[in-house]
BAFIKE-7448 format. One record per residue (C-alpha): residue number from 1; residue in three letters; x, y, z. Coordinates in pm, 1 decimal. Layout:
<sites>
+-----+--------+----------+----------+----------+
! num ! residu !       c1 !       c2 !       c3 !
+-----+--------+----------+----------+----------+
! NUM !    ALA !        X !        Y !        Z !
...
+-----+--------+----------+----------+----------+
</sites>
This chain:
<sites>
+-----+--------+----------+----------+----------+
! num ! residu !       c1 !       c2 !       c3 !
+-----+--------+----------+----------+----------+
!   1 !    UNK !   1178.1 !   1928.1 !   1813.2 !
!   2 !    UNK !   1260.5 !   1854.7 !   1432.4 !
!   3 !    UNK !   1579.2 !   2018.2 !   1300.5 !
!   4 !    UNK !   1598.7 !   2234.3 !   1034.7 !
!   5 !    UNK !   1748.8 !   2137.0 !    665.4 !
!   6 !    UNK !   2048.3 !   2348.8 !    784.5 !
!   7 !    UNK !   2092.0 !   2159.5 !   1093.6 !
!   8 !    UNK !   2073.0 !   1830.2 !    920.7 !
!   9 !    UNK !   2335.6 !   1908.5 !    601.5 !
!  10 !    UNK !   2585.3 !   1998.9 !    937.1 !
!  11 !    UNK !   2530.7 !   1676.1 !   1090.6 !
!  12 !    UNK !   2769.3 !   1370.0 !   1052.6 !
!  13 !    UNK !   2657.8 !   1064.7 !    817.5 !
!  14 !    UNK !   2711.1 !    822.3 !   1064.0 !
!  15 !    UNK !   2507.0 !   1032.6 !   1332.5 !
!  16 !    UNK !   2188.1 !   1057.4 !   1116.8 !
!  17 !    UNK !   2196.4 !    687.7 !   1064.5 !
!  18 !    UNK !   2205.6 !    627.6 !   1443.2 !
!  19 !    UNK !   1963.8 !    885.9 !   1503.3 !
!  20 !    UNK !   1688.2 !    863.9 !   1202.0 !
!  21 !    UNK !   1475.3 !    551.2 !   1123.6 !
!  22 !    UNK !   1602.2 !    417.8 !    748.8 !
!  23 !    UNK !   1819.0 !    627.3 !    687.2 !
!  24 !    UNK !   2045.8 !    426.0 !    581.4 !
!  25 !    UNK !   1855.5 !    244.8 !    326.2 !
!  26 !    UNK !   1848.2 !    700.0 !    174.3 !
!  27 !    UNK !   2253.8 !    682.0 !    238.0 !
!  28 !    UNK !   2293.2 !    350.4 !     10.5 !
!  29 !    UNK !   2036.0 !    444.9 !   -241.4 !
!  30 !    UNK !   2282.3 !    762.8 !   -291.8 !
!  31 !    UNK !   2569.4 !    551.2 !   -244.8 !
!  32 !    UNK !   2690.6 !    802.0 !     87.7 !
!  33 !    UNK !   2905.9 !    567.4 !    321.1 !
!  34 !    UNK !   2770.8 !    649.5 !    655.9 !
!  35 !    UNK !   2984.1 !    350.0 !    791.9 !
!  36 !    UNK !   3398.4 !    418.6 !    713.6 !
!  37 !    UNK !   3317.5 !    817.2 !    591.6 !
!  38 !    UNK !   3039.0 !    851.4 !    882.8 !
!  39 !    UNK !   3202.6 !   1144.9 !   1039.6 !
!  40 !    UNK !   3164.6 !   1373.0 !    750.0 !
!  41 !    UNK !   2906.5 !   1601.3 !    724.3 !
!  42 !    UNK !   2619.9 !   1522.5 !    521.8 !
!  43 !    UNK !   2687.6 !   1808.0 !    299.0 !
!  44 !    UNK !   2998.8 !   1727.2 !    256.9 !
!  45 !    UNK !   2962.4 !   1362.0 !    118.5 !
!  46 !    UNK !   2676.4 !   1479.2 !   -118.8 !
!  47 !    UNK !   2948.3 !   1705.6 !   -262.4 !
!  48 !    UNK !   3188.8 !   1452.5 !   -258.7 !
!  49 !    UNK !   2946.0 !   1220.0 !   -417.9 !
!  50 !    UNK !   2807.5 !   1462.1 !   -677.2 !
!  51 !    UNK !   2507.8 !   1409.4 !   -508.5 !
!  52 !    UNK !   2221.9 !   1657.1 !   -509.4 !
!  53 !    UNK !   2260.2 !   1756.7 !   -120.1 !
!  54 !    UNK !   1883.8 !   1961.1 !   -156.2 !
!  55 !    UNK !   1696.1 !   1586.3 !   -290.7 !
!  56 !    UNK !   1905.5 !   1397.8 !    -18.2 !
!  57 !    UNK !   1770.5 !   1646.3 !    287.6 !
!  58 !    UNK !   1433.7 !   1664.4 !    153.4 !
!  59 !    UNK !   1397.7 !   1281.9 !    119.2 !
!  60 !    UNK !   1618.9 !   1279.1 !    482.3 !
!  61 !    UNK !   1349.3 !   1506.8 !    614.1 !
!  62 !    UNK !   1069.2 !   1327.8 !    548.4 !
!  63 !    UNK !   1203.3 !   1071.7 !    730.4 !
!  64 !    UNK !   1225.7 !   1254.5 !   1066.3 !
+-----+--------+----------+----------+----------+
</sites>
């Protein structure tokens, strides 16, 4: 079963990366560190970031 948007912005950095093909190659294009900051949720670093957290889960979703 695919997760929901909401699901995925809860979800740590580092476990998307483990868990979804390439993306990583979405977390450096945004410049998210999913290695030393992985266990922050994604919604979290976009904020952090400045990062638009709706582009990253849409791109993120596509993936999946």
């Amino acid at each position: 079963m695919k997760a929901t948007k909401a699901q995925v912005k809860k979800m740590t950095l580092g476990e998307l990366a483990a868990r979804v093909p390439f993306a990583t190659k979405l977390f450096q294009k945004h410049h998210l560190d999913f290695c030393c900051r992985g266990n922050q949720p994604l919604g979290e670093a976009c904020k952090r970031k400045g990062v638009e957290a709706g582009l990253v889960l849409d791109e993120l979703h596509g993936l999946m």
